[in-house]
C-alpha positions in Angstrom: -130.9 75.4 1.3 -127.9 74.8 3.8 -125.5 71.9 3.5 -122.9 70.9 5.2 -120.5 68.1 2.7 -117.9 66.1 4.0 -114.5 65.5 1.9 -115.7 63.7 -1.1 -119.5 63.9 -0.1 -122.5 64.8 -2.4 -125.9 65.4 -2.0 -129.0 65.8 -4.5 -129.6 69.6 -6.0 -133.8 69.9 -5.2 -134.7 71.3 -8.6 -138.7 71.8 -7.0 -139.6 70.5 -10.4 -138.2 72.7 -12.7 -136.1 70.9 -15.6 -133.7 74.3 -16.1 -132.5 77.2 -13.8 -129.9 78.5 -12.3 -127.9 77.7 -9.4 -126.5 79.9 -7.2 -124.2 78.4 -4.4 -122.0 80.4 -1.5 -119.3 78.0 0.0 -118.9 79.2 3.8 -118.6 83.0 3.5 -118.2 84.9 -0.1 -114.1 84.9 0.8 -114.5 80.9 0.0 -116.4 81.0 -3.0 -119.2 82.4 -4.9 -120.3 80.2 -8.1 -123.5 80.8 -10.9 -124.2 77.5 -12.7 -127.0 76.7 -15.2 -128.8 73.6 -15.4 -130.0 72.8 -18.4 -133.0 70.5 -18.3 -133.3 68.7 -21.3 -130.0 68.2 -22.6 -129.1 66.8 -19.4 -126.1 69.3 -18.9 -124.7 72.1 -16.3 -122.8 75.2 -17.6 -120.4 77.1 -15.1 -121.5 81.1 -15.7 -119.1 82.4 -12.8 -117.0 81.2 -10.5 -115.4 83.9 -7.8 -112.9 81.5 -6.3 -111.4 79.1 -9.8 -112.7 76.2 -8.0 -116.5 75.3 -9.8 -116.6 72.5 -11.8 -119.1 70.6 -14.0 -117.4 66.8 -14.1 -117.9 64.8 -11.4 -115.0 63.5 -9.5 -112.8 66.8 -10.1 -110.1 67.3 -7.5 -109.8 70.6 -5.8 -113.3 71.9 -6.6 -117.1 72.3 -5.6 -118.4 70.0 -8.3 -122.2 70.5 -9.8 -122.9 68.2 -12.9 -126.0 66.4 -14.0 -126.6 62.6 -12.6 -129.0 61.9 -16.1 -132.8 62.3 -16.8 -132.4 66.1 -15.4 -130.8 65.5 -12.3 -128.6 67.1 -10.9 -125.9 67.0 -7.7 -123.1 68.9 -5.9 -120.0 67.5 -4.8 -117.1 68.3 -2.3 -113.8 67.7 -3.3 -112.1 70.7 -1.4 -110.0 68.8 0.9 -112.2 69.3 3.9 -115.5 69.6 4.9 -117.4 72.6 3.8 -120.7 74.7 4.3 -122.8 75.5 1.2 -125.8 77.4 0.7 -127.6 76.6 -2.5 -130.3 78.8 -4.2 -132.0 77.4 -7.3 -134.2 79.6 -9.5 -136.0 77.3 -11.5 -138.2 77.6 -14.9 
């Protein structure tokens, strides 16, 4: 999917009912960043595989940085703390 997150905005990752996967999310073009995350269902956790640009995160709330962490009972969301508003495109591969 396409987003577009304000300063400080989230939104809800659409898992299409998978409980893991991976995430793969494009901020603006690939010169931006370029990030790989795994959710991990059942334990209720995200792991950062790569991260082009240094500015991925798993915590919530961490300045500087595209932020995707787990909101309990296998949820998941992305946050914007960049400074500015930014584009993302999101692709989940779920199993």
């Amino acid at each position: 999917s396409h987003i577009s997150l304000a300063d400080n905005g989230t939104q809800a990752i659409d898992t299409y009912g998978f409980t893991s996967g991976f995430l793969f999310v494009s901020e603006g073009s690939l010169a931006e960043g370029a990030y790989i995350f795994y959710l991990k269902g059942g334990a209720n956790a995200v792991v950062e595989i790569s991260d082009y640009a240094g500015t991925g995160s798993t915590a919530s709330g961490t300045a500087s940085s595209v932020n995707v962490y787990n909101t309990g009972s296998g949820t998941y969301s992305i946050e914007n703390k960049r400074g500015g508003a930014r584009t993302y495109n999101l692709h989940y591969m779920g199993f």
